[in-house]
KEROMI-168788 format. One line per 3 residues: number of its first residue (from 1); their letters; for each residue x, y, z of C-alpha. Coordinates in Angstrom, 2 decimals, decimal comma, always signed. Layout:
BEGIN
NUM) A) X:Y:Z ~ ...
This chain:
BEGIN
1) XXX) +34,94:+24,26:+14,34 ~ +32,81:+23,79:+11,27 ~ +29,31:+25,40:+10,04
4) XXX) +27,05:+22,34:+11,03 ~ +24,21:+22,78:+7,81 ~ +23,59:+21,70:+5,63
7) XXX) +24,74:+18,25:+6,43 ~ +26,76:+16,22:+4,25 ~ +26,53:+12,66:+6,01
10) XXX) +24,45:+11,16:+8,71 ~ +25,27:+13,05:+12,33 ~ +25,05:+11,72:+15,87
13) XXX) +22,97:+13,60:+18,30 ~ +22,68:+13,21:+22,04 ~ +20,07:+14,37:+24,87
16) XXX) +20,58:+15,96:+28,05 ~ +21,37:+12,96:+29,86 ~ +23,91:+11,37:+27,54
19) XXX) +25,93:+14,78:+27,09 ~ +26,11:+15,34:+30,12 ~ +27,85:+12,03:+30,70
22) XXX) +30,17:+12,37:+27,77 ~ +30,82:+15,65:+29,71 ~ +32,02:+13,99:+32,65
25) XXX) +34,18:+11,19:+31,23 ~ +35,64:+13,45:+29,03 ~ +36,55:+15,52:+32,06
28) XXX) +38,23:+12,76:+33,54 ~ +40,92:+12,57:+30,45 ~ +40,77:+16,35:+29,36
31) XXX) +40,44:+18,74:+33,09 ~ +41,28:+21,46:+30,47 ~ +37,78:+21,16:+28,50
34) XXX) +36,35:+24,22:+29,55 ~ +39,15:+26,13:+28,21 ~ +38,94:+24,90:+25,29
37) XXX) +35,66:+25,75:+24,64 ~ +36,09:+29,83:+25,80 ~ +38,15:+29,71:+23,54
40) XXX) +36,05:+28,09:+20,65 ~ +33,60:+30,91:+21,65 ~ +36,25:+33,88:+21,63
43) XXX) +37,36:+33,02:+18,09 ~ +34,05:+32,59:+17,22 ~ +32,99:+35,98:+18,65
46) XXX) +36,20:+37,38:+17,28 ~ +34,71:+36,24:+13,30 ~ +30,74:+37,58:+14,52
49) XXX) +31,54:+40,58:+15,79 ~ +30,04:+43,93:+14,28 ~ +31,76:+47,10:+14,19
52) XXX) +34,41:+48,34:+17,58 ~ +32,54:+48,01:+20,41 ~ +32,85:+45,79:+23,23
55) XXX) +31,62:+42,36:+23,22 ~ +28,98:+42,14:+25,64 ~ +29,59:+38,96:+28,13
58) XXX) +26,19:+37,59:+29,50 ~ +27,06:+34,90:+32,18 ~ +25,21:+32,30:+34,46
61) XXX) +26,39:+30,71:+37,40 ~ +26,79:+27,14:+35,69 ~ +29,12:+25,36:+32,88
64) XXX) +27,77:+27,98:+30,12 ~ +28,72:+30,71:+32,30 ~ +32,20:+29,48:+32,92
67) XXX) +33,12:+29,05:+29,32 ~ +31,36:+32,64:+28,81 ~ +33,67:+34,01:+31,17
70) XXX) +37,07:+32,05:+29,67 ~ +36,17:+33,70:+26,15 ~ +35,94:+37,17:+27,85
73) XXX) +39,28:+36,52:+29,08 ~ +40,79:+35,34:+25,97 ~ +38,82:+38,01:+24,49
76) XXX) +40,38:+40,48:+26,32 ~ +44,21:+38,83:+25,63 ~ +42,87:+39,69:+21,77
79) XXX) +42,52:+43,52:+22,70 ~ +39,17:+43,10:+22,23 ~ +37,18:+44,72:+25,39
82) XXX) +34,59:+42,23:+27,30 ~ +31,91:+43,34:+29,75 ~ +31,16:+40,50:+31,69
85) XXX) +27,56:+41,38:+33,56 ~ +23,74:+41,56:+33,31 ~ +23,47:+44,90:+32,59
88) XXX) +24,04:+45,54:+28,50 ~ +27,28:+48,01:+27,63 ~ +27,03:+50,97:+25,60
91) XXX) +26,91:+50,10:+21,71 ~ +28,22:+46,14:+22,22 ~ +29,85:+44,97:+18,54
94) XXX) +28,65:+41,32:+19,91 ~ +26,33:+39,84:+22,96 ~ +27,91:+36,57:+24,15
97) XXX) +25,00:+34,45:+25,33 ~ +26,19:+32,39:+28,10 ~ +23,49:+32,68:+30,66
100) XXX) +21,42:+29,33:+30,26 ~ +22,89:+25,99:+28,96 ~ +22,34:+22,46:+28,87
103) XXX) +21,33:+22,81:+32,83 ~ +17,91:+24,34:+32,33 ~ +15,55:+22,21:+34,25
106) XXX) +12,25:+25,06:+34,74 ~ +11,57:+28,17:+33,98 ~ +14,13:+31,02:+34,06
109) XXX) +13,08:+33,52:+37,14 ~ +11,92:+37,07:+36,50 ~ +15,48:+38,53:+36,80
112) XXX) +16,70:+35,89:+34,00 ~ +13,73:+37,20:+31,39 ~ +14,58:+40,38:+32,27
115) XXX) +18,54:+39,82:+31,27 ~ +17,27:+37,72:+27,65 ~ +15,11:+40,57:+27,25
118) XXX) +17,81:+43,32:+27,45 ~ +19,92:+40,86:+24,95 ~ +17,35:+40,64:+22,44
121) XXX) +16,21:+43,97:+22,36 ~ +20,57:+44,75:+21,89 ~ +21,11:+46,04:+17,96
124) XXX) +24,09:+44,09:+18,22 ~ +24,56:+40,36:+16,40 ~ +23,76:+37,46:+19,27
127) XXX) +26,30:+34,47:+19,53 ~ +25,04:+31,70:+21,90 ~ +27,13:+29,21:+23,88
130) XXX) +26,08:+25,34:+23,21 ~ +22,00:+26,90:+22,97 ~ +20,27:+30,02:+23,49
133) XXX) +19,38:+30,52:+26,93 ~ +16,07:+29,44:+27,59 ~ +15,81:+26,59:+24,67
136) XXX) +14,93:+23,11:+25,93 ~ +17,87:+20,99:+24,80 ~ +16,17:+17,47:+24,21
139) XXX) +12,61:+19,13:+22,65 ~ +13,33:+22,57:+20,89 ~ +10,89:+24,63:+23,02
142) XXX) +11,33:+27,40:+25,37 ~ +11,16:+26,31:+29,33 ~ +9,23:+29,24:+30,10
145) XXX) +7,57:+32,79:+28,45 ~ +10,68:+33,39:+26,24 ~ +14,05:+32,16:+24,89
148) XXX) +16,98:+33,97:+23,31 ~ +16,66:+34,01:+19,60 ~ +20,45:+34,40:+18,56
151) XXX) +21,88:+34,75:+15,67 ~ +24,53:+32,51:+15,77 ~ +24,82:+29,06:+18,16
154) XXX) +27,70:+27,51:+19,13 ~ +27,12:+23,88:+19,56 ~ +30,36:+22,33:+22,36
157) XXX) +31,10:+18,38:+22,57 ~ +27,71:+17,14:+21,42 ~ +25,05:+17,71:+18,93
160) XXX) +21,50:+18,33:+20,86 ~ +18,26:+17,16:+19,71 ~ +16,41:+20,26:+20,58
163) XXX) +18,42:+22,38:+18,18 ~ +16,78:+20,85:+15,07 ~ +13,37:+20,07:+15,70
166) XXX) +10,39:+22,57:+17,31 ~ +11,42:+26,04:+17,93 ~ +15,04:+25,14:+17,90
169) XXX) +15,84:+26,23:+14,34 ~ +14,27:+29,58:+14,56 ~ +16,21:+30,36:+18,20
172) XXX) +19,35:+29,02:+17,50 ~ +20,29:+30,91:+14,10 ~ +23,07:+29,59:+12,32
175) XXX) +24,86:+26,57:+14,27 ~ +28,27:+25,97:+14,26 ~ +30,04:+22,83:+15,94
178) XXX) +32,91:+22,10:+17,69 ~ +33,97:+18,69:+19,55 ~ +36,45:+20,20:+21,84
181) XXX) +38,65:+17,34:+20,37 ~ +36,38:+14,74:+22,27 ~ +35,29:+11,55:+20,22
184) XXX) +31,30:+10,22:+22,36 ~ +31,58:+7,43:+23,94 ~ +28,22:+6,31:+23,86
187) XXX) +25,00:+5,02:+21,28 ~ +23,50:+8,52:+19,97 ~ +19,94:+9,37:+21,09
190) XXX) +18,85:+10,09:+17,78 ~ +20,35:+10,82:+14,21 ~ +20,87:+13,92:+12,42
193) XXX) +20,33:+13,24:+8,96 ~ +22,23:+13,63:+6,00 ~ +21,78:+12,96:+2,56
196) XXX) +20,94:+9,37:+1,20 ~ +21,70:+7,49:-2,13 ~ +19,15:+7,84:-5,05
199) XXX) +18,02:+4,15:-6,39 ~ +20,07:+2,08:-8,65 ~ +19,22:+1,75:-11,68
202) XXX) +20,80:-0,82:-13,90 ~ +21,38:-0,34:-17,30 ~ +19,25:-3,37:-18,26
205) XXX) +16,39:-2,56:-16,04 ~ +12,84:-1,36:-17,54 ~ +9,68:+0,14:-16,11
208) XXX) +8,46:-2,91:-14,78 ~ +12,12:-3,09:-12,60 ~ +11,21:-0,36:-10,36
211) XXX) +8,08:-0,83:-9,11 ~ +4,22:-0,21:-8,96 ~ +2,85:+2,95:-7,26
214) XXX) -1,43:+2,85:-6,61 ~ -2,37:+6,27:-5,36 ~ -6,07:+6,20:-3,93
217) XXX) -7,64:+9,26:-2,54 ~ -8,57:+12,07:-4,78 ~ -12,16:+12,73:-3,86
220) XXX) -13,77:+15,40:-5,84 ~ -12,91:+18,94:-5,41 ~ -9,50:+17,69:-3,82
223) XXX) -8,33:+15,40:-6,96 ~ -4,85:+17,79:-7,40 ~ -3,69:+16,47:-3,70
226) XXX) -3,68:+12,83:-5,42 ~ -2,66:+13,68:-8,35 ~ +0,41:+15,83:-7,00
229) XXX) +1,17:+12,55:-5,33 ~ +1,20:+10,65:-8,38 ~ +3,60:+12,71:-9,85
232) XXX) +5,89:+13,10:-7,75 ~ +6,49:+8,83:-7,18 ~ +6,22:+9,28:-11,04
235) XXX) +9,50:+11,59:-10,76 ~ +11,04:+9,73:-8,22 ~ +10,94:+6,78:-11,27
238) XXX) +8,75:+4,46:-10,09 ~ +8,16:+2,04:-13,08 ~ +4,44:+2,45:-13,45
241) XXX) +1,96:+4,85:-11,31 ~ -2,11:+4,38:-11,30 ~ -4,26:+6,48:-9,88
244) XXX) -7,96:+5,75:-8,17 ~ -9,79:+8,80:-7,29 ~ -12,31:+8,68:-5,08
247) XXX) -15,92:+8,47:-6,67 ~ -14,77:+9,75:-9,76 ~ -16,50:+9,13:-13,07
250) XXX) -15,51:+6,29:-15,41 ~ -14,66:+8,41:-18,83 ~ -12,89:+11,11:-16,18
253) XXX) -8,85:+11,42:-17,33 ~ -6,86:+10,26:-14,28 ~ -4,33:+13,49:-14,94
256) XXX) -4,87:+15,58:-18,11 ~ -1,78:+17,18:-17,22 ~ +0,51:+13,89:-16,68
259) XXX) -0,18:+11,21:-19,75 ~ +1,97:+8,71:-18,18 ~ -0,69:+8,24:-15,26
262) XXX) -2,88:+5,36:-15,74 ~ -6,26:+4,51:-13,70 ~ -5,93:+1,04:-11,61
265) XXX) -7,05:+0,00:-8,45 ~ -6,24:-2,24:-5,23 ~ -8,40:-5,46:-6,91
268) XXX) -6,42:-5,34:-10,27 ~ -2,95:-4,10:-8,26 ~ -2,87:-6,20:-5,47
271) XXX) +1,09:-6,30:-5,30 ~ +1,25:-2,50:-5,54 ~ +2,77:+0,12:-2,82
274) XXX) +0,02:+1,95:-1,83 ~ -0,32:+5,81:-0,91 ~ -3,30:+6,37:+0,47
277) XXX) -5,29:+9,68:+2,09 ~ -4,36:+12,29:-0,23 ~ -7,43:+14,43:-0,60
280) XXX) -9,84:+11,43:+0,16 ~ -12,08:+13,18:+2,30 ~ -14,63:+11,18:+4,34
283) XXX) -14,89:+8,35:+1,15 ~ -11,24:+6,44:+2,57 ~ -13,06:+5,42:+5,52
286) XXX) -14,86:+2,98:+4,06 ~ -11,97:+1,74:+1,77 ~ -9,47:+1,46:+4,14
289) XXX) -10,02:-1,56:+5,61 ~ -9,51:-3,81:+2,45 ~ -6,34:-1,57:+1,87
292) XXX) -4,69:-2,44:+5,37 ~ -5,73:-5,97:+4,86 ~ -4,49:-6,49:+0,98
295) XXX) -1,74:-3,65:+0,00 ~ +2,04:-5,04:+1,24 ~ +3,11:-1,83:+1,78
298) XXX) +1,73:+1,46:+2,44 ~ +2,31:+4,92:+2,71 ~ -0,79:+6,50:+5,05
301) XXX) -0,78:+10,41:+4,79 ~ -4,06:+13,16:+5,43 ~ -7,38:+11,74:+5,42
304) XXX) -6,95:+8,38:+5,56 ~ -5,00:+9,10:+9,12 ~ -7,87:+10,79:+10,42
307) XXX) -10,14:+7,92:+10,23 ~ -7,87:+6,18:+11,44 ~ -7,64:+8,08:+14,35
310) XXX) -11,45:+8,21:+14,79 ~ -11,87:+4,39:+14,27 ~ -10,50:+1,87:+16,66
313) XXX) -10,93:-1,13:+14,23 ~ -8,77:+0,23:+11,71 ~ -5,57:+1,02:+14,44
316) XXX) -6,23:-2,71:+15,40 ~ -5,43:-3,50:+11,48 ~ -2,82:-1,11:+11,36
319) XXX) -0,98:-3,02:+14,08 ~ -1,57:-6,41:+12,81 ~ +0,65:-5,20:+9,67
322) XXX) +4,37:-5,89:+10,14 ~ +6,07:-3,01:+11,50 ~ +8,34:-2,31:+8,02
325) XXX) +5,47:-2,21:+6,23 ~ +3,75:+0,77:+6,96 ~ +4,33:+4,56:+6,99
328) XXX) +2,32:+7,16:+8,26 ~ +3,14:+10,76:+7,28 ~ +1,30:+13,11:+9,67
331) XXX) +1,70:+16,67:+10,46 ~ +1,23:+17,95:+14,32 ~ -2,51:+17,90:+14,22
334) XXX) -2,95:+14,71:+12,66 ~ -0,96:+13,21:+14,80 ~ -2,55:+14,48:+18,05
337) XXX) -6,08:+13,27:+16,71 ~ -3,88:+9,51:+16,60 ~ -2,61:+10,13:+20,11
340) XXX) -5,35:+11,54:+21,81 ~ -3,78:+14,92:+22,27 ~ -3,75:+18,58:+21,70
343) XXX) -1,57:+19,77:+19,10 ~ +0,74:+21,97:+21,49 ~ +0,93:+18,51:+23,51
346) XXX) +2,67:+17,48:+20,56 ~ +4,88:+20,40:+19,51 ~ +5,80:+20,20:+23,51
349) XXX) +7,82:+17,08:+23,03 ~ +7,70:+15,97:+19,52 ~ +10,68:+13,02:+19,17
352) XXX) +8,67:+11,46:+22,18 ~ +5,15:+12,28:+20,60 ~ +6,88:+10,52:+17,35
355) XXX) +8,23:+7,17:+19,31 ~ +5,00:+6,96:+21,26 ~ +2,88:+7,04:+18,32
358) XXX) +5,46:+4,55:+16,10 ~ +4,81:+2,08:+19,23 ~ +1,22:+2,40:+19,85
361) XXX) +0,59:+1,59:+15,75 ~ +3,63:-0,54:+15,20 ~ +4,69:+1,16:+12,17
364) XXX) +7,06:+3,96:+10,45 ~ +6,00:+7,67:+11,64 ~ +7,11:+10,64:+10,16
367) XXX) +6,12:+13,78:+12,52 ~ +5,90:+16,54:+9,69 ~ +7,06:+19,98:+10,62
370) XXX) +10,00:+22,27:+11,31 ~ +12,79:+19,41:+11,89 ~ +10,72:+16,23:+11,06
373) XXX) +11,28:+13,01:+13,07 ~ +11,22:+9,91:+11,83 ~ +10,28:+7,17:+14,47
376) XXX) +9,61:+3,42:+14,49 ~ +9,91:+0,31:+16,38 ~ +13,11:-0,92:+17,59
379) XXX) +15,25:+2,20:+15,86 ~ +16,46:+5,18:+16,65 ~ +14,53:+7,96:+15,68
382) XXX) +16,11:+10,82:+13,07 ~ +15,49:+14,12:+12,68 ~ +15,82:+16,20:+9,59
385) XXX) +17,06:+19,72:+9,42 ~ +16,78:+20,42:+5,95 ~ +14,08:+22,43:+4,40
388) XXX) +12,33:+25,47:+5,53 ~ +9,28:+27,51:+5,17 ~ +9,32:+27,67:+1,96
391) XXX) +7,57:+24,38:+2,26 ~ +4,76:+25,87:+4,12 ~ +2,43:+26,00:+1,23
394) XXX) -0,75:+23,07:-0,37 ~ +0,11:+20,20:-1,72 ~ +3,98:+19,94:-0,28
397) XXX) +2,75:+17,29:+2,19 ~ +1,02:+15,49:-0,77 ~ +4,14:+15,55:-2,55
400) XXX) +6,18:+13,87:+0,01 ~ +3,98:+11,44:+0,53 ~ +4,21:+10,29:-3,47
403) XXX) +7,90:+11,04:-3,44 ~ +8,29:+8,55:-0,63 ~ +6,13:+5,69:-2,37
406) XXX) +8,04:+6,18:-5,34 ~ +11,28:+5,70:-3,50 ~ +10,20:+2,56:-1,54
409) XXX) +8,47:+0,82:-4,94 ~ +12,12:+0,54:-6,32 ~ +13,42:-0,65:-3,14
412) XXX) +11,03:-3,20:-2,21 ~ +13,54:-4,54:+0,04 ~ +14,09:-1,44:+2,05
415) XXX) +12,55:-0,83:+5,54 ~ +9,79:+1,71:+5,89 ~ +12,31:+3,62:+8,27
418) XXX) +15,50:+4,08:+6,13 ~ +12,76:+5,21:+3,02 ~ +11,26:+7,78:+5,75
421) XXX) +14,91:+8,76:+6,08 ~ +16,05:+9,42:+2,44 ~ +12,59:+10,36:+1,46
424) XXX) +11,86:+13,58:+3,77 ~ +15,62:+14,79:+3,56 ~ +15,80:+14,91:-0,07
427) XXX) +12,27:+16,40:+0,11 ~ +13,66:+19,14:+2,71 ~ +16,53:+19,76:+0,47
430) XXX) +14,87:+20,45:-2,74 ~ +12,45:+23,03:-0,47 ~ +15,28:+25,16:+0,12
433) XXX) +14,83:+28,19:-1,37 ~ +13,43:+31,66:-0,97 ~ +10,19:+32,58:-0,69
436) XXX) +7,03:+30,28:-1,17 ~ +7,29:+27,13:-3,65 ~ +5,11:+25,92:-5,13
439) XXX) +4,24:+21,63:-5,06 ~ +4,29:+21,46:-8,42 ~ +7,76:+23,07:-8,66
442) XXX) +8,62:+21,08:-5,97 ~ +8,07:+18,01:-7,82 ~ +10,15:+19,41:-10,45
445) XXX) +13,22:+20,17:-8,19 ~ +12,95:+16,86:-6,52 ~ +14,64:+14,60:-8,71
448) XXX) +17,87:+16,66:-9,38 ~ +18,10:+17,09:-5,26 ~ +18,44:+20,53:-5,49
């Protein structure tokens, strides 16, 4: 058993459907897998628990309930008391939460809300068993009305999707794993990531060895969101960054701030990675269609995806680019305006919403948000748990999308998925900390990784 964040490599994760198969192979070779998992949970609870009270016992008729009511057991061989029962104990040192698992197919009834209810509203800590009761396990959201935010999850056999992405981070608290000794047997659904290599950089190389970087967008009034992108692919060490703002005047300095910028654009840089949309406004429109046509590579992030979704000629020219060649970097609401949806129809299912929209474009997607997927053609889609909301602030999003053109400059080799991949978890991971950050000083805490 082993504290599963942050990651240190590259983690398997597997839906409903395919755990529950590992389940019952592994059953076939191990008819003692339930016991081992109560007790995973009991010396779990045994670690969690708060204080000398019993260790409240919430069970459900299924699998979850069963190992539930093998860690009250073992709790009890401990000398640790166990209710086992819907109705809460007097001053519990722990609630087990083993009412809902990977089963939940609709809804829990009124007697079910009623039970999570009396859990949450318990001053004691929350453990739950494989997810909190009520969490979705393949999308992150709650079935119904409500789901158990816990305190602590204890993950059994397999990793699930649902626990990383949506709502699943703030319901599951911290996650801990254990395999119950079972190796899958099976192709993961999707990938939890870990973190990637920086670029190589050879001790001969010079600026022109890594790369060009053209950020266009910048229109006035919104200039910083370009020119926070520019920096940061200037951070990541792309060889040499231009910017073109948008309608800006000729003797106007690119960056006062950031000598090392330099003005270009896409006639005089035809061979450079493009990141386009950052603060454009309305202006992109009309650009964009020589940029799809003449840039090799782009990165496609804010306004420059919303006229895409409003214009049908410019999709068509996003999917006559080859599929490694392009990455879009929307958050929820873009990325309903692309699909045709509401943003909750997003948020409802977002590793599908992802795929979908990676097939319907033919290119690189990365679904911004709490647990960002990454999704593109013929791959399987990744989703990163680092970060948090101390991202949720201006200009992070612009950052990212710089950070992730300066990665793929220096890697022109490198598919637009595996730099979606190493770009947004070393982004995450250098948004870890307390509080609000700032872009700027996210830029700034990017290239150490911390």
């Amino acid at each position: 058993m082993h504290a599963l964040l942050p990651t240190t490599a590259t983690l398997p994760l597997f839906d409903i459907a395919a755990s529950r198969r590992i389940e019952a192979r592994a059953l076939v070779h191990s008819p003692d897998l339930m016991e081992r998992a109560g007790l995973a949970v009991a010396k779990l609870a045994l670690a969690l628990r708060r204080g000398d009270g019993p260790v409240w016992v919430v069970c459900g008729p299924g699998n979850n309930g069963g190992d539930g009511r093998i860690a009250a057991r073992r709790l009890a061989e401990a000398g640790v008391a166990a209710h086992v029962g819907h109705a809460a104990p007097e001053r519990p040192s722990l609630v087990i939460d083993a009412l809902l698992g990977l089963g939940l197919s609709r809804p829990p009834n009124a007697e079910m809300l009623a039970t999570m209810a009396a859990m949450q509203a318990c001053s004691a800590p929350i453990l739950a068993v494989d997810l909190p009761s009520g969490l979705l396990a393949d999308t992150g959201q709650p079935a119904g009305e409500r789901a158990v935010r816990a305190d602590h999850t204890l993950v059994l056999l397999t990793r699930k999707p649902g626990l990383f992405t949506g709502e699943g981070r703030a319901h599951a608290g911290r996650l801990w794993f254990d395999d119950l000794r079972v190796a899958p047997d099976e192709a993961p659904t999707a990938d939890l990531l870990g973190p990637a290599a920086q670029p190589h950089r050879s001790p001969t190389s010079h600026k022109g060895s890594h790369g060009q970087v053209l950020v266009v967008g910048g229109a006035p009034g919104m200039q910083g969101a370009a020119r926070l992108a520019a920096r940061a692919a200037l951070a990541c060490g792309a060889g040499r960054v231009y910017l073109d703002l948008l309608n800006s005047r000729p003797d106007e300095a690119t960056d006062p701030g950031q000598p090392e910028l330099m003005r270009g654009t896409p006639a005089e840089l035809p061979n450079a990675l493009g990141v386009i949309g950052c603060g454009a406004g309305p202006a992109i429109a009309h650009a964009l269609p020589a940029l799809l046509q003449q840039l090799p590579r782009l990165v496609i992030d804010a306004d420059a995806l919303n006229a895409i979704a409003a214009d049908p000629s410019l999709q068509g020219l996003l999917r006559g680019r080859p599929a490694s060649a392009t990455l879009l970097t929307p958050h929820p609401l873009e990325a309903a305006r692309l699909l045709g949806l509401d943003t909750a129809g997003v948020q409802a299912d977002r590793l599908r919403a992802a795929q979908e929209l990676a097939g319907r474009l033919g290119c690189t997607v990365v679904l911004k948000g709490s647990g960002s997927v990454i999704a593109s053609p013929d791959e399987r889609p990744a989703i990163c748990a680092s970060g948090g909301p101390a991202l949720a602030t201006a200009g992070s999003g612009d950052v990212l999308a710089g950070w992730l053109g300066g990665l793929w400059a220096q890697q022109p080799g490198a598919s637009a998925h595996r730099i979606a991949c190493a770009g947004v978890d070393a982004h995450g991971r250098a948004g870890e900390v307390d509080g609000v950050l700032r872009a700027s000083d996210l830029i700034a805490r990017l290239p150490d990784g911390r």
